[in-house]
C-alpha positions in Angstrom: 59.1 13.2 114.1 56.0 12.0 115.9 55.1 8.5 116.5 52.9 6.9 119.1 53.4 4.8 122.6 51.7 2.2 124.1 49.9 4.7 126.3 48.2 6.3 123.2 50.4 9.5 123.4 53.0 11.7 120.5 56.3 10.6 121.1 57.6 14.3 120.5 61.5 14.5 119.5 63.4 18.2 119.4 66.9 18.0 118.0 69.5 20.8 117.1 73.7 21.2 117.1 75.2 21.7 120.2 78.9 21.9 119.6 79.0 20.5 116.7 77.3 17.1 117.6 73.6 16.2 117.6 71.4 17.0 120.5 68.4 15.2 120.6 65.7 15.4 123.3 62.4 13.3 123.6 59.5 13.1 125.8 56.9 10.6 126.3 59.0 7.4 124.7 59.7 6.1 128.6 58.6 7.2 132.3 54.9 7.4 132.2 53.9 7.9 135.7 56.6 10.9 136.5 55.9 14.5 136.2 58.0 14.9 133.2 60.9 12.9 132.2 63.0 13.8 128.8 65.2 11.2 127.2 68.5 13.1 125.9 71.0 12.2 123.3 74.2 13.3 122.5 76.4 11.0 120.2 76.2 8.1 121.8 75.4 9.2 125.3 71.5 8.9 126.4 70.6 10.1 129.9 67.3 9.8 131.5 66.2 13.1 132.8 63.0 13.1 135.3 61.4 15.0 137.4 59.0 14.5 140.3 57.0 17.7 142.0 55.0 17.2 145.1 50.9 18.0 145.2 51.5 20.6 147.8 53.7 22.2 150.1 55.8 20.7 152.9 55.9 22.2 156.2 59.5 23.4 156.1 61.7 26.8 156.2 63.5 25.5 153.1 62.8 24.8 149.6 63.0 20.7 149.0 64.7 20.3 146.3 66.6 17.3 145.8 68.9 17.1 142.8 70.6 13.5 142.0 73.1 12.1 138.7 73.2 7.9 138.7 75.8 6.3 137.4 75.4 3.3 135.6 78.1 1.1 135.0 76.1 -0.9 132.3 76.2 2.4 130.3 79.4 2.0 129.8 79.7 -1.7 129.6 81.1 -2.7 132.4 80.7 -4.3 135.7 82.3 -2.7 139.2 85.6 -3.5 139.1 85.2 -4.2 143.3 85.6 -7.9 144.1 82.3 -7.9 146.7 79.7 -5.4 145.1 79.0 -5.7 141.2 75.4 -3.6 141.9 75.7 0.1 142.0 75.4 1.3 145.7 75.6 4.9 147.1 76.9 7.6 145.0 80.8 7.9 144.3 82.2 10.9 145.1 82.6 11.9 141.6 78.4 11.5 141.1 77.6 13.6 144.2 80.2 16.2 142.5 78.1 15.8 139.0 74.8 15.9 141.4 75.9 19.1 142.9 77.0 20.8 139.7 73.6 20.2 137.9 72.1 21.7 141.5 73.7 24.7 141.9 72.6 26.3 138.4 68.8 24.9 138.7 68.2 25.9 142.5 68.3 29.2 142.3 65.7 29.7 139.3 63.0 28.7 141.7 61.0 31.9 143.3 61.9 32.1 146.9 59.0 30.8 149.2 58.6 27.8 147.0 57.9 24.6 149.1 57.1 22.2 146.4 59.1 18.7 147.1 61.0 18.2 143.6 63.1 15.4 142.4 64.9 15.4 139.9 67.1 12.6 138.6 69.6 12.0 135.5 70.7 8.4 134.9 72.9 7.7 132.3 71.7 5.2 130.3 74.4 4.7 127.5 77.6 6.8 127.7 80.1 8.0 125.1 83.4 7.2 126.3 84.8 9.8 124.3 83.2 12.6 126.3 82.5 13.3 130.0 78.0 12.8 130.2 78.2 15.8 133.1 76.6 18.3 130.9 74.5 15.8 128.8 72.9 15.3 132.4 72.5 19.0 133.1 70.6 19.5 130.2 68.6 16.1 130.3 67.4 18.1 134.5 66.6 21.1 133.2 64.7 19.8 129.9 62.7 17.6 132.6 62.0 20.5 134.8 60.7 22.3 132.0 57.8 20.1 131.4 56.7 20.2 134.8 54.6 23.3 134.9 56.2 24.5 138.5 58.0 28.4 138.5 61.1 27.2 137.3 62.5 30.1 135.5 64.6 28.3 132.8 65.8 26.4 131.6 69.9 25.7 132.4 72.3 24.9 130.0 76.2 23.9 130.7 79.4 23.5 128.7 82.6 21.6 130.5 85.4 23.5 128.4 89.3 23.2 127.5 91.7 24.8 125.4 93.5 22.8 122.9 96.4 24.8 120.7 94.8 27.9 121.5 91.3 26.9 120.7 88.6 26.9 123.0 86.6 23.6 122.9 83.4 21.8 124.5 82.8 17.8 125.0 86.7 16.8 124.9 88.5 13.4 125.0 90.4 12.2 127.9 93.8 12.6 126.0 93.1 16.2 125.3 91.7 16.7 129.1 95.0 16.0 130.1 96.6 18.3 127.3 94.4 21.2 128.7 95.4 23.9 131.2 91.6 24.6 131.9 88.8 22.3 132.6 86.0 24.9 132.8 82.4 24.4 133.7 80.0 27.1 132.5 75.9 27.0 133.3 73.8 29.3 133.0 70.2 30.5 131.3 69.4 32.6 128.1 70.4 35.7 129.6 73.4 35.3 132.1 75.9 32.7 133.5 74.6 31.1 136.8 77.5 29.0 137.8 81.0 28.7 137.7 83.6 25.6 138.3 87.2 25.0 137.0 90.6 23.8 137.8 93.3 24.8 136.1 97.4 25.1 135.5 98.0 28.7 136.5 95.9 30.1 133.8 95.7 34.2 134.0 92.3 35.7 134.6 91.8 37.1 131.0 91.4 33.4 129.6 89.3 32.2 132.3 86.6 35.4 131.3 87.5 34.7 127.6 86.6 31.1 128.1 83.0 32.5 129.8 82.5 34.7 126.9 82.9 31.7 124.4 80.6 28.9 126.6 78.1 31.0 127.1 77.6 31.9 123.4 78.1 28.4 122.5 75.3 26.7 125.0 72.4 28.8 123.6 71.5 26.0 121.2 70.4 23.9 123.9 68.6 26.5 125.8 66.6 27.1 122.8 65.9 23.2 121.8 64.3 23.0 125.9 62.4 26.5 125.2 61.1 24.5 121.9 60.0 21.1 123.4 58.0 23.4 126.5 56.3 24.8 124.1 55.1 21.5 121.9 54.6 19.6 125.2 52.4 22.7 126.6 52.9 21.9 130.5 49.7 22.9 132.4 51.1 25.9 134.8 51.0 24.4 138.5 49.0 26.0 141.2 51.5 26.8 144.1 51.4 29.5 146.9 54.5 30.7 147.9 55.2 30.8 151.9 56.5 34.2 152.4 56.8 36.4 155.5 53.4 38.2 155.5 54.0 41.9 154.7 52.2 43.0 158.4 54.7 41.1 160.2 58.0 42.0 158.4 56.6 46.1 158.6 56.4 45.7 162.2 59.8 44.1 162.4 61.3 46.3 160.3 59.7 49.2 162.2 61.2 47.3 165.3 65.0 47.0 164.6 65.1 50.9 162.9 67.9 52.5 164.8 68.6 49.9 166.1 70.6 48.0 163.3 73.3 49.8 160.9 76.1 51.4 162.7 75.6 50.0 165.7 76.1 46.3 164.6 79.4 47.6 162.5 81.5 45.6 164.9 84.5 42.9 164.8 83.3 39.0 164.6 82.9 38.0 167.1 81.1 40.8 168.6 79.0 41.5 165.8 77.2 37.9 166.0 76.7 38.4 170.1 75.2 42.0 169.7 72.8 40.1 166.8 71.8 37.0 169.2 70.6 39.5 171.9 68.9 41.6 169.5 67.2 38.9 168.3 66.3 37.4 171.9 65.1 40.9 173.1 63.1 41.2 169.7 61.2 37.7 170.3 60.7 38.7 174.2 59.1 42.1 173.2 57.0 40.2 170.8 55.8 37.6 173.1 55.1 40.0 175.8 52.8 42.4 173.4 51.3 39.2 171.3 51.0 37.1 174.2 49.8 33.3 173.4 49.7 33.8 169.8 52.5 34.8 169.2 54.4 31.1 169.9 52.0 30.2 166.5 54.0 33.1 164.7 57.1 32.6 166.1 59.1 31.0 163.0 57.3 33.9 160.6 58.5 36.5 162.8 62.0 35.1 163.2 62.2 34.6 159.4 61.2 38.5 158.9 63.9 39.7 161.3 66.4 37.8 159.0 65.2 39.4 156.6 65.8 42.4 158.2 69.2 41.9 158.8 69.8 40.9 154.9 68.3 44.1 154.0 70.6 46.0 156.4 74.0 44.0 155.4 72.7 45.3 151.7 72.2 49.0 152.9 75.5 49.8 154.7 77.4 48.3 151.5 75.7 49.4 148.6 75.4 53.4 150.4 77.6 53.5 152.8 80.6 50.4 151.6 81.1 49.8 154.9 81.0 46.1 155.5 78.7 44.4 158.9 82.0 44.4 160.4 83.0 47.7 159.7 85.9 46.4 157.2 86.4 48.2 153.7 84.8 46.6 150.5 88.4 45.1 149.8 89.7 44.5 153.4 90.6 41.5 154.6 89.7 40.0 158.3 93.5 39.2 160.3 95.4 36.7 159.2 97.7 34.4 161.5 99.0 31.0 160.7 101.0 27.9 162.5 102.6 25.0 161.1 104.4 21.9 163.0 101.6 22.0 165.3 100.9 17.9 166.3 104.0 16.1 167.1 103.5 12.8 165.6 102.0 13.4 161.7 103.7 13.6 159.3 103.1 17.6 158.3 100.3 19.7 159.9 98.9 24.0 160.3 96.6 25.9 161.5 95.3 28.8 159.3 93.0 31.4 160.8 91.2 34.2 159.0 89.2 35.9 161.4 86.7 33.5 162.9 87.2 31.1 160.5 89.6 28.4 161.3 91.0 25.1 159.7 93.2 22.8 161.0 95.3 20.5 158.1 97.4 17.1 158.7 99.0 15.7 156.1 99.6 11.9 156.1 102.5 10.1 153.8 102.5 7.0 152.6 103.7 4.3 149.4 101.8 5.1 146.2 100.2 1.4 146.9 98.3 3.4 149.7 96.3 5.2 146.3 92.8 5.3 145.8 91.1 3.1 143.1 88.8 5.1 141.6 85.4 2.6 140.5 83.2 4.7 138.3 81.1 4.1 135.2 83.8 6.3 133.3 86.1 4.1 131.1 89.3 5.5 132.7 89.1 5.6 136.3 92.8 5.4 137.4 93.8 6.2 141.0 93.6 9.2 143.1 96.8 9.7 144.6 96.4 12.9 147.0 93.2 13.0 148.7 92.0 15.7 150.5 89.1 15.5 152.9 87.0 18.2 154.8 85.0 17.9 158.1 83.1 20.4 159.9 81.0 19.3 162.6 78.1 21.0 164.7 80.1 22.6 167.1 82.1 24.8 163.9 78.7 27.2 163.9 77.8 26.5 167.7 74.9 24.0 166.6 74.4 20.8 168.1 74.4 18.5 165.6 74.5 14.8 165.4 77.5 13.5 163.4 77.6 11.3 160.8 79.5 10.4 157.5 79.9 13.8 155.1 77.2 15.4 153.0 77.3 16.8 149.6 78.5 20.0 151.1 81.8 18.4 153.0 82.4 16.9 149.6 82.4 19.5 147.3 84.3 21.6 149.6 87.4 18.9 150.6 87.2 18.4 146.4 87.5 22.7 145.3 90.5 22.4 147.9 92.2 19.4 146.4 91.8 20.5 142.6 93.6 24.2 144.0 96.4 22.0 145.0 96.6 19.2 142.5 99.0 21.2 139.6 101.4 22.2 142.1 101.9 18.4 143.3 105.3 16.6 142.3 105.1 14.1 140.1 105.6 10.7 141.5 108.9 10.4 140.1 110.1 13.2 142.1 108.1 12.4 145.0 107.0 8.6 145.1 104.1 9.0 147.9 100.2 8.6 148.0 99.4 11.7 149.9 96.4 12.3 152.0 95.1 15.8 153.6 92.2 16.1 156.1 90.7 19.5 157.2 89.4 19.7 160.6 87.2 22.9 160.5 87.6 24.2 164.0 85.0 27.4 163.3 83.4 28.6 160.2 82.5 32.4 159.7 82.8 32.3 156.0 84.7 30.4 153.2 85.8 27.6 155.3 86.8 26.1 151.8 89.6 28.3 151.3 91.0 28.1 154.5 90.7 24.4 154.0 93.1 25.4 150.6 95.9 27.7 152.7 95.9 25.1 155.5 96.3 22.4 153.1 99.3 24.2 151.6 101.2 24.9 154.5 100.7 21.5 155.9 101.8 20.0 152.5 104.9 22.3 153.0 105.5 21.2 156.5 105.7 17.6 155.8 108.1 18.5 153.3 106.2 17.7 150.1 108.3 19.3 147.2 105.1 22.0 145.8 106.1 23.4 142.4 104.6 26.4 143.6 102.5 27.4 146.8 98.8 28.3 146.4 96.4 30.3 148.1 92.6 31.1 148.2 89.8 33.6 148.9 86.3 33.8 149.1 84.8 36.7 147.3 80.9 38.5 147.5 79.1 40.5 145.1 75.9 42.7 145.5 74.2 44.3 142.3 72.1 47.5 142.9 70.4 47.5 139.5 73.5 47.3 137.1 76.0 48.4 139.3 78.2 46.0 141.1 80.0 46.0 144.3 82.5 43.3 144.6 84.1 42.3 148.6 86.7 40.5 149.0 86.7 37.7 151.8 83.7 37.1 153.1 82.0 36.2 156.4 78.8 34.7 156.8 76.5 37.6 156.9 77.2 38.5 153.6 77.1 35.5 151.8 73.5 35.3 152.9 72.9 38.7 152.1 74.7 39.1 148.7 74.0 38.1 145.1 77.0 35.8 144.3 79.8 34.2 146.1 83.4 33.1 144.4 86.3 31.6 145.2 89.5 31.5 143.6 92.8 29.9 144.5 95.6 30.2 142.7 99.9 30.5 142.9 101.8 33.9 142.1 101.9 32.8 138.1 97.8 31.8 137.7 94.2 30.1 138.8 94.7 27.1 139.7 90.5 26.9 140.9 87.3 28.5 140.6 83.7 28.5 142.2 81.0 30.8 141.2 77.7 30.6 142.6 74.7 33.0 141.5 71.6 33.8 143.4 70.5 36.1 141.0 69.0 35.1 137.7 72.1 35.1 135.7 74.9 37.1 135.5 77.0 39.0 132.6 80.7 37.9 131.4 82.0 41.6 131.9 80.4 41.3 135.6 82.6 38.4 136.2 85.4 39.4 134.2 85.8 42.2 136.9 85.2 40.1 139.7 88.0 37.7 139.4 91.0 40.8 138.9 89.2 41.7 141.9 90.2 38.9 143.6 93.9 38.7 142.3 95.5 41.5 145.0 93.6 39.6 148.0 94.7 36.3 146.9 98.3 38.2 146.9 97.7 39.1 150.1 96.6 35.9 151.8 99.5 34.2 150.0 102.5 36.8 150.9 101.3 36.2 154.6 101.4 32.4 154.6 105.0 32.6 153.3 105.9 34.3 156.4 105.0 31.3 158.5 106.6 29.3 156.1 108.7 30.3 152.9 109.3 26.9 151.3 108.7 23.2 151.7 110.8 21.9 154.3 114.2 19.5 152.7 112.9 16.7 155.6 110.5 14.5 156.3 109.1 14.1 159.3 110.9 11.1 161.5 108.1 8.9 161.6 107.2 9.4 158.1 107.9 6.0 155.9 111.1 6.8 153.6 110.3 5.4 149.8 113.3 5.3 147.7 112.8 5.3 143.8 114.2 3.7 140.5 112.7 3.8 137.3 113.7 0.3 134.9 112.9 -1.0 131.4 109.4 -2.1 131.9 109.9 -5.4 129.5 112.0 -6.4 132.8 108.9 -6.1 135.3 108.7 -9.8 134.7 112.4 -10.4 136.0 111.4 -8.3 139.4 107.8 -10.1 139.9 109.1 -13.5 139.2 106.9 -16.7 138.2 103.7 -16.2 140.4 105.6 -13.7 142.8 108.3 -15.4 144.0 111.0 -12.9 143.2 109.2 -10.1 145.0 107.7 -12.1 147.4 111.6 -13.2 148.2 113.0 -9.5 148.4 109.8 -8.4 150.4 110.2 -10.9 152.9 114.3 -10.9 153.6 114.4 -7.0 153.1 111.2 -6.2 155.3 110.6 -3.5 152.7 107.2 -2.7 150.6 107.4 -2.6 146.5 105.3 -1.1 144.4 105.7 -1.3 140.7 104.1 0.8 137.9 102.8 0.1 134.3 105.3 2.3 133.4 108.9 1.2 135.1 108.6 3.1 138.0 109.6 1.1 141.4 109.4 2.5 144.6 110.8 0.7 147.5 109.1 1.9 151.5 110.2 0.7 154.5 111.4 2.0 158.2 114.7 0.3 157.7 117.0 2.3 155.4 119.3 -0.9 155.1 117.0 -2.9 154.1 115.5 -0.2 151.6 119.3 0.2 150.1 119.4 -3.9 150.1 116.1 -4.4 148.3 117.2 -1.7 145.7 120.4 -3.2 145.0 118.7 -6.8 144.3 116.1 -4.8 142.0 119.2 -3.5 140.2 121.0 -6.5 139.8 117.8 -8.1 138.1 117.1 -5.5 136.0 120.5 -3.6 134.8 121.5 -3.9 131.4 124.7 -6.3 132.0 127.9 -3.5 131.2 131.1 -5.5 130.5 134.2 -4.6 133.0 132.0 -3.6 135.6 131.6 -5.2 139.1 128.3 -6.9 140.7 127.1 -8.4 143.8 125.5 -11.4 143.5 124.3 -14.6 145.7 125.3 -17.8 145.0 122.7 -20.1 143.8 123.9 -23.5 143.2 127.5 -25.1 143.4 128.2 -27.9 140.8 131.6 -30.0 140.5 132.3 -27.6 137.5 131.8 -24.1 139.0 128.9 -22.3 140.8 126.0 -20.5 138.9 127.3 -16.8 139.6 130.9 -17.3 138.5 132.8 -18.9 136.2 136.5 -17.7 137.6 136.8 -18.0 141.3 140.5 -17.3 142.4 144.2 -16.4 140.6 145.3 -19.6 142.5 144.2 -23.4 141.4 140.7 -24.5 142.9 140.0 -28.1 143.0 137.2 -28.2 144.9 134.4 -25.2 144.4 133.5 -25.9 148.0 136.6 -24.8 149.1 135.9 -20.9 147.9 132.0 -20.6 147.9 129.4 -21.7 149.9 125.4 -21.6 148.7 123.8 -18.6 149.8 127.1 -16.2 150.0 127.2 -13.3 148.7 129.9 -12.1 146.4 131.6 -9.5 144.2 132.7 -10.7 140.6 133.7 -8.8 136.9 131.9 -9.5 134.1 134.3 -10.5 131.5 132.2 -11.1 128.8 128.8 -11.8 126.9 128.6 -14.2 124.2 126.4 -14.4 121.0 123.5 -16.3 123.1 123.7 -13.2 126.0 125.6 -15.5 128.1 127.6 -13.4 131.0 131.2 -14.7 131.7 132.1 -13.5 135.5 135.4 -13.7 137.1 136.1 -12.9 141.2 140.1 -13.0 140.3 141.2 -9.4 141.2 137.7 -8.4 143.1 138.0 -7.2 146.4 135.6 -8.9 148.6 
């Protein structure tokens, strides 16, 4: 189909199946003055991919790339459910989470030494509410970046997947999220898988590389549709130069640090990282002394080529020799030691430590009231009941570094660590408290996130939160040397930088419970990956079996200054009897009981408070409002309202004569009494004859 816009230019449309649904993408029908913008629709989702690309370089030593998913809550037709703000403001978590899953595919198809600024943006314009728009938005980024005529070698493509009765399946509904063990994210180009996310129910690693297998086949659709619409739309190739070390200065470093790297850095963090700092130092002296002036000019360029260097060297002594820059073995992992109980007055807190890297976890309790509203576009938003948050401030790395609220980084970390947690969580039956966990990095050296996961954990235990099962977490590395692959378990910083994927998995003795993949490389193969996670099973054994040495099971206790919540689950047609007309029951019980209620959809009341009297008081009122009346058995009740016939609680007071009711009862007493009867109408007949008082 090809009509024409008010600019005088072919509205070109590309459509083909993508899971069994329509997938539509168009250019030139909106956004006029961007780079390249592609309008993409999927049912009855339409996101707004576009893409902006500077006219030349930018003076920096990264590649500015900014990567950003709006929600709109028109798109779903409604307005933000906060009384104060109806217009969208900054991100929710949940779209810096989308923003960084779209990133982490696309950024690495650029060619390194690209300096380029590029935006890209996906708004979602209408949204399905049958169907997350996540991936809708990946593809709606990538199609954009396609058009733009910059070295972008894709395009992406990304599936969020489930299993439902033994059936893998892409795009699903809410109701058969919640039915799924896996929610798996899979991106990736024509060729390989580039990215990785999923949380999951204990799922073995066999149906997590099955479930690769099947997204990766499945996505291709839309990977062709983009390769079709490039070619229609014909984007002029841009004219870039790549900022690269220049090949002089990197064979005079390299010349420079031979003999002097390899074996002789194979040292223990954090000796390793000192004997690299004053190689470095003495390198730059040497240089300035020989170079003289101009050499200040070159500085960064030669600093960036000694990096280099070192990558190159990190690569060498594990490909040839598998000896790791700290000496360790491909599959050794750095020492492990662990606290708990370590701040008197939380409510649960640890320290985990895995070589240099260091978290510190506090867990706080409090009354399910104390959840999170969750305001989103998405139709059902719901509360977040255990939050975990991550911070990791300059001084973590030895940077100074002005603090502020958390990046996209922070997020997505304190986020991987919460979804490792959240299937071992009681349910708030068994364990009626909003639960929040904060991660105080105290020193990074390397997957910070999964000592934010073991910390977490042992915390959780410590404050005596009922965990189904414990979890644990490690942080894995890969290097390819052509087609052969060389797979570390728990890795530091150096190789990260210098390696071609990084992974982490968390997970309990019966299954995954999370994953993270990341490739650098242009795409990997399922098999690759496949071996990679068994990898990772015996070190997340190991990291696990220690942490149950410091502690083997939650503790029976709460702490003694966390609040006590007592439960008890009623009809919930007899809500209305505990609320009262406008509040006034609950207000009444709140109020002479000093305890907190909260009260679910579903029946579930939990009663908070310091005072364990007046917790037993306000659940005893709660029962007498709400128990189905049971004839022969004995309540407490208060007396309402005396009349010259009898008071409104009983109808019998005494096995002697009573002429006056005044003589017996007062208003306001409290008093034992049978019931006797109910008639036809539901009336209750009470008697105090024979009740002890």
């Amino acid at each position: 189909m090809s009509t024409i816009n008010p600019h005088g230019k072919d509205i070109i449309k590309v459509s083909t199946t993508l899971a069994g649904k329509e997938l539509t993408l168009e250019v030139n029908r909106v956004g006029f003055r961007t780079t390249a913008s592609v309008l993409v629709t999927y049912g009855d989702t339409v996101v707004l991919g576009t893409a902006m690309v500077g006219s030349r370089p930018v003076v920096l030593d990264y590649f500015p790339l900014s990567i950003d998913y709006e929600e709109k809550f028109y798109a779903a037709g409604k307005i933000s459910g906060s009384r104060f703000i109806k217009r969208e403001g900054r991100p929710s978590d949940e779209a810096i989470l989308i923003g960084r899953l779209i990133d982490r595919p696309i950024r690495p198809l650029f060619p390194k030494g690209y300096r380029q600024e590029v935006q890209v943006v996906s708004s979602v314009l209408s949204m399905d509410p049958n169907f997350r728009p996540d991936m809708v938005a990946m593809i709606a980024a990538s199609s954009a970046l396609m058009l733009t005529g910059t070295p972008f070698d894709g395009p992406v493509a990304g599936l969020r997947v489930g299993q439902i009765d033994g059936e893998f399946k892409a795009f699903l509904n809410a109701e058969e999220r919640a039915k799924s063990d896996l929610d798996l994210v899979v991106a990736g180009i024509e060729s390989g898988i580039t990215m990785v996310e999923a949380g999951a129910n204990e799922v073995s690693e066999e149906l997590v590389a099955d479930a690769l297998a099947w997204a990766f086949e499945q996505y291709q659709p839309a990977i062709a549709a983009q390769k079709e619409l490039a070619e229609k739309v014909a984007p002029a190739a841009q004219e870039y130069q790549l900022i690269l070390p220049n090949e002089e200065i990197q064979s005079a470093v390299d010349s420079w640090v031979d003999g002097k790297l390899g074996e002789a850095l194979h040292k223990p963090y954090p000796e390793r990282n000192e004997l690299v700092s004053t190689l470095r130092w003495a390198f730059h002296d040497e240089m300035r002394a020989k170079l003289g002036d101009e050499y200040d000019a070159q500085h960064d360029e030669y600093d960036e080529a000694f990096t280099s260097a070192l990558h190159k060297d990190v690569r060498k002594g594990i490909i040839e020799l598998k000896t790791r820059p700290d000496g360790r073995k491909l599959d050794e992992i750095r020492p492990l030691s662990s606290e708990v109980g370590v701040l008197p007055r939380t409510h649960g807190s640890s320290i985990f430590t895995r070589g240099m890297t260091q978290g510190m976890n506090i867990i706080t309790l409090a009354p399910l009231s104390y959840a999170q509203m969750i305001d989103t576009m998405e139709v059902n938003d719901g509360e977040r009941r255990y939050m975990h948050h991550y911070n990791a401030p300059g001084y973590t790395v030895g940077e100074v570094r002005r603090l502020g609220s958390p990046g996209r980084r922070e997020i997505g970390h304190g986020y991987l660590a919460e979804r490792a947690v959240l299937p071992m969580l009681p349910t708030e039956e068994e364990f009626p408290y909003a639960i929040r966990s904060v991660t105080e990095i105290m020193s990074q050296n390397g997957s910070t996130s999964m000592a934010a996961t073991c910390s977490s954990v042992l915390a959780l235990m410590d404050a005596g939160v009922p965990l189904k099962r414990p979890v644990s977490g490690i942080a894995m590395g890969l290097m390819m040397d052509g087609d052969t692959p060389y797979v570390m378990s728990d890795i530091a910083d150096a190789e990260d930088f210098a390696g071609d994927m990084d992974f982490k998995v968390t997970g309990t003795s019966e299954g995954i419970t999370a994953i993270q993949m990341d490739m650098k490389v242009h795409g990997l193969p399922v098999e690759i990956l496949r071996q990679a996670l068994e990898k990772a099973k015996p070190g997340r054994a190991h990291i696990l079996e220690h942490m149950l040495t410091t502690l083997a099971a939650p503790r029976t206790h709460l702490s003694e200054f966390a609040p006590r919540i007592e439960k008890i689950k009623i009809n919930p047609d007899k809500i209305g009897a505990v609320i009262g007309k406008g509040g006034e029951v609950i207000n009444k019980i709140t109020s002479e009981t000093g305890s907190m209620i909260d009260i679910k959809e579903d029946g579930l009341i939990t009663v908070a408070g310091t005072d364990a009297a007046g917790i037993e008081r306000a659940l005893e009122w709660i029962r007498g409002l709400t128990e189905e009346p049971e004839v022969g058995k004995i309540y407490e009740g208060r007396v309402v309202t005396i009349k010259d016939f009898g008071a409104f609680v009983n109808s019998q007071l005494s096995n002697e004569r009573v002429d006056r009711v005044e003589d017996v009862l007062t208003e306001g007493q409290i008093v034992k009494v049978k019931l006797t009867g109910i008639d036809e109408r539901g009336r209750l007949s009470l008697t105090m004859k024979d009740v002890e008082q």
